[in-house]
N, C-alpha and C positions, 0 to 999 in steps of 0.2 A: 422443517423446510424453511426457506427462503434465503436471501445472498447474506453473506460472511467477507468483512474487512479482513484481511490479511497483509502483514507486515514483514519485513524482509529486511536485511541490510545489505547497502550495494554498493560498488565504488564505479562512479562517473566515468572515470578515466578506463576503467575496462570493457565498458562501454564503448567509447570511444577507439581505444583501440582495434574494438572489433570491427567498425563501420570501416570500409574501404579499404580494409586487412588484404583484400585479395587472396585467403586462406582458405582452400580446398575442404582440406582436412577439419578446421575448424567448422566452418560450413555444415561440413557433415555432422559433426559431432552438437552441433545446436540443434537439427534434424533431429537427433537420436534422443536427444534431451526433453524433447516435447509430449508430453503423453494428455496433452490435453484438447488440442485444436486437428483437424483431420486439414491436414497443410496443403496436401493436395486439390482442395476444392476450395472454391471462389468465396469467399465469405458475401456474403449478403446484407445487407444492412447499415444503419445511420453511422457506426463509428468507420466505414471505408471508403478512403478516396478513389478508389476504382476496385469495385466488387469483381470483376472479370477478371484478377490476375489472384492464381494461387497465393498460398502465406508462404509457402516454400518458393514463392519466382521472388516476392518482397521481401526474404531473409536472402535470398540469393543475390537482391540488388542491391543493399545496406551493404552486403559485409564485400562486394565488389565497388560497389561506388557508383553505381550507375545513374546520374542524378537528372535522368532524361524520365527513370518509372522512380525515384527516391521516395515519391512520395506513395507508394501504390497500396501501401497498407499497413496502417498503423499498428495491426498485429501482428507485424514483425515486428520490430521494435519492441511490444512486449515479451514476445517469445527470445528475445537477445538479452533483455533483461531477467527473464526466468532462469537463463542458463548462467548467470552470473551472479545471483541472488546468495546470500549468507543466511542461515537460520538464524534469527535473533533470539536471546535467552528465553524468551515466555511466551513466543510463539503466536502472537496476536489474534485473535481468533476471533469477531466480536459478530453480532446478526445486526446487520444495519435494519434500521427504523425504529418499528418501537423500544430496542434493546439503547442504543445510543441515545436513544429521548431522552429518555430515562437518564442514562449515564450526566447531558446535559441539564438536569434537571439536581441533579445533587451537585454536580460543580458548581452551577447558580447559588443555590441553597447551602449548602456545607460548606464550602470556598469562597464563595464571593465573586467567582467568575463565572459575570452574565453575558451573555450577548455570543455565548462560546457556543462555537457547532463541532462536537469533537468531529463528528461523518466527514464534514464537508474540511477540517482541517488534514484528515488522513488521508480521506480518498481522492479529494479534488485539490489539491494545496496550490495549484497555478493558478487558484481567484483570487487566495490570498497574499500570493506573494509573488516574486518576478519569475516567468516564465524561464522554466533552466534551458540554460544554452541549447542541450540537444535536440529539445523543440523546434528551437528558432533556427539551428541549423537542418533540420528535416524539412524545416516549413511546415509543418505539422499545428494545425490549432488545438488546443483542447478538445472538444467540441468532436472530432474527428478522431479522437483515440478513443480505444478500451477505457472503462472505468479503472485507471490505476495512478498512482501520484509519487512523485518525487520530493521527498524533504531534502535540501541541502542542511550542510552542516551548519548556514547559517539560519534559517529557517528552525533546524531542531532548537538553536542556541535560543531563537526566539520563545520557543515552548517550554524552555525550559526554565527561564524567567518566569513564564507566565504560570508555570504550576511552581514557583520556589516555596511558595506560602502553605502545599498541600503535605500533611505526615500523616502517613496512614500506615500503620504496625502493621504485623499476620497476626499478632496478639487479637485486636482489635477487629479485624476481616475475620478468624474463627468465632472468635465471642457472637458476633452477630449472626454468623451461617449456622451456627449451633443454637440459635437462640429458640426457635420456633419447635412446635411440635412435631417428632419423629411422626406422628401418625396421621395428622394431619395430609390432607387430600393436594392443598398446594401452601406453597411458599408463605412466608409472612413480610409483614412489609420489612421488618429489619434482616431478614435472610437474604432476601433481596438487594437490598442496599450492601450485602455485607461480599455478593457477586461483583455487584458494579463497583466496588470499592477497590477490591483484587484488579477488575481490571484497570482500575484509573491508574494504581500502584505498578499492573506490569508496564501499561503503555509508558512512563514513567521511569520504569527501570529499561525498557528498551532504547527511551532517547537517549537516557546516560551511556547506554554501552555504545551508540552509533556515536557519538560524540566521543566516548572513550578510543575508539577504535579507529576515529576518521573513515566512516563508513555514514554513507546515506539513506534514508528511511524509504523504503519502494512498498509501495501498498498496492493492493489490488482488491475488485468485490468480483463476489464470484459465489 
């Protein structure tokens, strides 16, 4: 149990396109796309700027334009980005808390990079770096969305400087997941290391691909 970083690649401008599309048909088809929010009912709670209007009337007024309720719920806006979302190669999959400690705990140590929160770099990236446009054209604060985050392409450029120092094989990831006893009840500490390693290597090989691809990083916990 508990909430999981999930990573995506997205392109801004499809986004864009969709907001004030005036597109029936697409409309619909963002509707049909959603298998995770029950759109019909008022969400509740800290991330909505008016809990009273369905996610289906707030995906209705983005992709109309109606900038009288624009702001009516942040969870449209993710549900628009859902629909537009790219599988990225390794599929990002990580347990936020003590699994990312962790993770920040050997980038310290093994790399050299301290001060680093990978959580707060994936899932919140608008504290570190400039709020993307489509925010500040929704009016939309952080604080007021779903937990999910946009890397732009310059933002990944920046992450990717900042891991240039880190080589980590599959050589080197098996040796150590193999290392501990088959019979053993749990993990060892280098088995362990040898999981968060994999991940440090796919998050890693996913900024390369959004970068290779012109494709933005869209994260979500959940």
């Amino acid at each position: 149990m508990g909430l999981y970083i999930n990573a995506y690649g997205i392109k801004l401008d499809e986004v864009y396109a969709i907001l004030g599309s005036k597109d029936e048909a697409l409309y619909g088809r963002i509707l049909e796309h959603n298998s995770f929010y029950n759109l019909d009912e008022p969400l509740h709670g800290m991330f909505t700027t008016d809990s009273e209007i369905p996610i289906s009337k707030a995906i209705h007024d983005l992709v109309y334009d109606d900038r009288d309720a624009i702001k009516a719920d942040a969870f449209a806006l993710l549900c628009i980005c859902q629909y537009v979302e790219k599988t990225l190669p390794d599929s990002l999959d990580i347990k936020s808390g003590v699994h990312t400690a962790q993770i920040n705990k050997i980038l310290a140590k093994d790399f050299k990079l301290r001060n680093f929160d990978i959580e707060v770099l994936l899932q919140s990236p608008f504290y570190l770096f400039d709020l993307p446009d489509i925010y500040r054209e929704l009016d939309i604060e952080p604080y007021e969305c779903p937990v999910m985050g946009i890397l732009t392409q310059a933002n990944l450029r920046y992450l990717k400087n900042r891991f240039r120092k880190i080589k980590i094989s599959d050589e080197t990831i098996t040796e150590l997941i193999n290392s501990g006893d088959p019979e053993a009840a749990v993990l060892s500490e280098d088995q362990l290391k040898g999981y968060d390693y994999r991940i440090i290597k796919w998050i890693i090989e996913d900024i390369d691909y959004c970068l290779d691809n012109g494709v933005e990083m869209f994260t979500t916990l959940g």
